[in-house]
ZAMARKOL-638291 format. One record per residue (C-alpha): x, y, z. Coordinates in Angstrom, 3 decimals. Example, Ala and Ser with C-alpha at 12.3 -4.5 7.8 and 13.67 -1.06 7.14 Angstrom:
REM ZAMARKOL-638291
PT          u          v          w
PT     12.300     -4.500      7.800
PT     13.670     -1.060      7.140
//
This chain:
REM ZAMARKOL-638291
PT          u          v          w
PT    298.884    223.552    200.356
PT    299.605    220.431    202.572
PT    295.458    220.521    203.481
PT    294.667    220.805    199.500
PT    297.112    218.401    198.756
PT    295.992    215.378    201.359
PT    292.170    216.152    199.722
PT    293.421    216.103    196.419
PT    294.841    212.898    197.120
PT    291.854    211.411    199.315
PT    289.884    212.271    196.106
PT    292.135    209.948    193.392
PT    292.320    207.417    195.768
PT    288.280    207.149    196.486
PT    288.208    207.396    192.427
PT    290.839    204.286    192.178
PT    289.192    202.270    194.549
PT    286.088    202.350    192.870
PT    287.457    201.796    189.117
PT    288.925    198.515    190.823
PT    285.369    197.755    192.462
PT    284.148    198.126    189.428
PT    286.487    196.087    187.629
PT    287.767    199.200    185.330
PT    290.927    199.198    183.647
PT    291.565    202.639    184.512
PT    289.944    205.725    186.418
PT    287.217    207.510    184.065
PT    285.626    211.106    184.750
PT    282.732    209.113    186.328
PT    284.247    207.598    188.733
PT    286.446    211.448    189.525
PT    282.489    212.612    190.444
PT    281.723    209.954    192.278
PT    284.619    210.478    194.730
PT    284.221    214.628    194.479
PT    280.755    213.853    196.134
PT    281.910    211.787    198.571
PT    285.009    214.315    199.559
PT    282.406    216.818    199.573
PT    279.721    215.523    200.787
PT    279.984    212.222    203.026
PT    279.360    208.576    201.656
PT    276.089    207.232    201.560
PT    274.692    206.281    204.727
PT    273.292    202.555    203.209
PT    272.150    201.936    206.655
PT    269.960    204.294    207.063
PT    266.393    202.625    205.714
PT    264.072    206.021    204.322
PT    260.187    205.028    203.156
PT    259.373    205.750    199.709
PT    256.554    208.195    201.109
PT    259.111    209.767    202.653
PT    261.168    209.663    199.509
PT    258.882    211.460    197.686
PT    258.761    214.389    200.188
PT    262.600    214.518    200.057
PT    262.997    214.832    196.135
PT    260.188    217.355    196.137
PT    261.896    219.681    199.074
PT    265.428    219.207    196.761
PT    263.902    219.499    193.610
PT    262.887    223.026    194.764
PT    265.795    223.784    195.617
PT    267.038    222.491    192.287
PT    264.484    224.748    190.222
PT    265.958    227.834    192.350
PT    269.674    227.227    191.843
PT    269.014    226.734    187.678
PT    266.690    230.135    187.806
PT    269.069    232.244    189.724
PT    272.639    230.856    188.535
PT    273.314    233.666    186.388
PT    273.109    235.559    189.865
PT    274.545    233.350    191.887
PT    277.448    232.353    189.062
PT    277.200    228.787    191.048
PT    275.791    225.854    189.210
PT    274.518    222.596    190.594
PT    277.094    219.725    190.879
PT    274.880    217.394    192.404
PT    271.275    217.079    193.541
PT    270.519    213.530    195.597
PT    267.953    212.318    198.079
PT    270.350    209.873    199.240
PT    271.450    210.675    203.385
PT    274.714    211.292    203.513
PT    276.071    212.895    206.928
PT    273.316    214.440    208.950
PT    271.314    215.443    205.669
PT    268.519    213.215    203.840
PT    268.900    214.969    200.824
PT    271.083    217.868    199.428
PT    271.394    219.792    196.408
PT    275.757    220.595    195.733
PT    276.281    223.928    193.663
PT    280.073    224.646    192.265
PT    281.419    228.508    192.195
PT    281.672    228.694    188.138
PT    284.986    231.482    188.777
PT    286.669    232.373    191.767
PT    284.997    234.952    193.447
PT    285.820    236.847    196.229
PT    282.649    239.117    197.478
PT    279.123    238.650    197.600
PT    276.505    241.350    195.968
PT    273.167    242.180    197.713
PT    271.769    240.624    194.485
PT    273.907    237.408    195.151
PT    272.427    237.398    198.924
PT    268.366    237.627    197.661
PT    268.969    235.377    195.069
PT    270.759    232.872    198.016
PT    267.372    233.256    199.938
PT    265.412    232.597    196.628
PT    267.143    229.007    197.085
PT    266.630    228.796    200.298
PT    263.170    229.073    199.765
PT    263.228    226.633    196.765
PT    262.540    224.014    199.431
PT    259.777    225.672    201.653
PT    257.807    226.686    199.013
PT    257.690    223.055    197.420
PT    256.899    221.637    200.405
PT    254.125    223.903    200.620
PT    252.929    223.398    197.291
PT    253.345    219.690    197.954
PT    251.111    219.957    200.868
PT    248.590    222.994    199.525
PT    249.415    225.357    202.073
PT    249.417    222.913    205.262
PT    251.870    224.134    207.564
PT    251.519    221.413    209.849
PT    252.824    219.012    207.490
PT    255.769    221.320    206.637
PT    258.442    219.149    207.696
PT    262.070    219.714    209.714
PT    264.220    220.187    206.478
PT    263.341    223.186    206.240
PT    264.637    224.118    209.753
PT    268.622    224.456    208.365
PT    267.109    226.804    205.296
PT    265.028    229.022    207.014
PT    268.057    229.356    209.731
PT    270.671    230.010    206.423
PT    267.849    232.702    204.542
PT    267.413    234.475    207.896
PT    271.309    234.928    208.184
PT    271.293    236.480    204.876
PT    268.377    238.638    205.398
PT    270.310    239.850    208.515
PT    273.519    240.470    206.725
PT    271.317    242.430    204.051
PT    269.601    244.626    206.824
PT    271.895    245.195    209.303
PT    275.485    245.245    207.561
PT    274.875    246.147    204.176
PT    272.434    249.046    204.206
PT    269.288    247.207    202.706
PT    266.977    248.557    204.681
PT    263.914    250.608    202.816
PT    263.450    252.602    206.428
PT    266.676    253.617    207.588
PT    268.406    253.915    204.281
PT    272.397    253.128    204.012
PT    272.834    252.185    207.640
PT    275.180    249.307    208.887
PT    274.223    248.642    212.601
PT    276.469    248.186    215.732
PT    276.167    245.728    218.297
PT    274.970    248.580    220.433
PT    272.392    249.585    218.037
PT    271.120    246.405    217.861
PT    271.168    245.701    221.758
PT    268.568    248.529    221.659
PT    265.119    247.357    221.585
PT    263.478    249.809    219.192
PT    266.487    249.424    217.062
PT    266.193    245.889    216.731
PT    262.323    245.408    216.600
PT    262.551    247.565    213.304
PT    265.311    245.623    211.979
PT    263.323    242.319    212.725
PT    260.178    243.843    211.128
PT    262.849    244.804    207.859
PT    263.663    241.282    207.877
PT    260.259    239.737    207.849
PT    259.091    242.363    205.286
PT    262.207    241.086    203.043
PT    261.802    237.226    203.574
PT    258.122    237.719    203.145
PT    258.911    239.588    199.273
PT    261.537    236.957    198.499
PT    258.481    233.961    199.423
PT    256.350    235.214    197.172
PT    258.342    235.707    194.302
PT    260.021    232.379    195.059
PT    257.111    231.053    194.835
PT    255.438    233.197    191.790
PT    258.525    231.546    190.135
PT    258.420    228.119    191.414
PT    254.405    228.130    190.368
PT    255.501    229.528    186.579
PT    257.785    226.467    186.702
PT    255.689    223.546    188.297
PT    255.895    221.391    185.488
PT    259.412    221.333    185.239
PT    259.619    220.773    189.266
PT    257.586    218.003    189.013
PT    259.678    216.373    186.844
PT    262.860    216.822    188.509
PT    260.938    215.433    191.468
PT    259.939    212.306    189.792
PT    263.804    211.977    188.083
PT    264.644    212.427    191.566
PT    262.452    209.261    192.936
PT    264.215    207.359    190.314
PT    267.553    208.084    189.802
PT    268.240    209.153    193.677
PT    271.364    211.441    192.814
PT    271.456    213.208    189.637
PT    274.339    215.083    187.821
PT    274.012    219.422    187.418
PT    273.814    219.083    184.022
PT    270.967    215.788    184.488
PT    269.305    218.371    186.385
PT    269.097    221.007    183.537
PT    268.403    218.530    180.553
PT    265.338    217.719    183.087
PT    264.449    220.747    183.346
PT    264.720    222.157    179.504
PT    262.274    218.829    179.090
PT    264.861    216.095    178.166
PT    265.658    212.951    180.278
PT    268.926    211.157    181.527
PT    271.236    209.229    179.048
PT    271.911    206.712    181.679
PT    269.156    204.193    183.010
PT    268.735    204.548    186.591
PT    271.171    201.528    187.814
PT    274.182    203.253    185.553
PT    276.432    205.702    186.751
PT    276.408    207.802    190.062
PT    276.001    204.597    192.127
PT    274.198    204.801    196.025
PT    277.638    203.449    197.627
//
């Protein structure tokens, strides 16, 4: 309670402060987001100088992401909060989903759907670049380490596996060599199904990523609910200087 309570109050203050930057007579529900993303996600790093061609491969690798969450959020039962190509913390760009209910267990449908995200960003990227995997770029390192954690969970704990059937593996099955060469070849067989339809998806919805991609360039951090008037073909209220600001 004490931990909840010091971030609940971390979170008013951040808001207060920048009503009174702003020269607000009181705190408004814009400037409550502003300091949720920074509790939750870091401040902007201002310092930190990113090229616009750079940029551009940023919002695209997000707004894959983006197109992902919005597909698979009736699975998931997240929705995005934010989506931003500003750095904040170690990350150049990072797309913020909210649990819609308390939840407290994860289906194997929730798990695929997680590495359908995951993949939101590699696939873009490779779509961005035609199929060039050279140009396939380092933000896709922390996905592909996140989808490959899930695939494992899937496989190994909770009896995925097409092979072996309803299996969960020990840490002396998987010590064994045979044992764990067919659970890596399970895992590549699953990540390789969830790329393609990821990207059979992403392909149906190119239009609609290459908007949020542009919306991206311009606005820098956009709102969930930005996001999906973007995507259902509508634009932002708010001109690009209003609202979520970069600091």
């Amino acid at each position: 309670q004490a931990v909840v309570s010091t971030q609940s109050t971390g979170l008013v203050n951040t808001a207060a402060l920048r009503a009174v930057r702003l020269s607000k007579k009181q705190v408004d529900q814009d400037d409550l987001e502003f300091a949720r993303a920074k509790v939750l996600l870091g401040g902007v790093d201002s310092s930190r100088e990113i090229s616009t061609e750079d940029c551009a491969k940023i919002a695209a690798h997000e707004a894959g992401h983006a197109i992902m969450e919005l597909l698979r959020e009736d699975v998931t039962e997240k929705k995005i909060y934010l989506a931003t190509i500003e750095p904040r913390g170690v990350t150049l760009g990072h797309v913020f989903s909210v649990q819609k209910e308390d939840s407290h267990s994860t289906s194997n449908e929730q798990l695929l759907a997680h590495i359908d995200i995951g993949f939101g960003g590699r696939v873009a990227e490779d779509i961005l670049y035609n199929g060039d995997k050279e140009k396939v770029t380092t933000g896709c390192a922390a996905d592909m380490s996140n989808i490959t954690r899930y695939a494992r969970v899937l496989i190994e704990d909770n009896g995925y596996s097409k092979k072996q059937g309803l299996v969960r593996y020990s840490d002396c099955d998987i010590k064994n060599m045979e044992t764990n060469r067919l659970i890596q070849d399970e895992m590549k067989e699953l990540l390789n199904e969830r790329y393609e339809l990821t990207k059979k998806d992403m392909m149906k919805h190119k239009r609609q990523w290459e908007r949020l991609t542009q919306y991206l360039q311009e606005y820098r951090t956009l709102t969930g609910e930005e996001c999906r008037t973007i995507f259902n073909g509508g634009k932002p209220t708010r001109s690009p200087f209003e609202g979520l600001p970069s600091s």
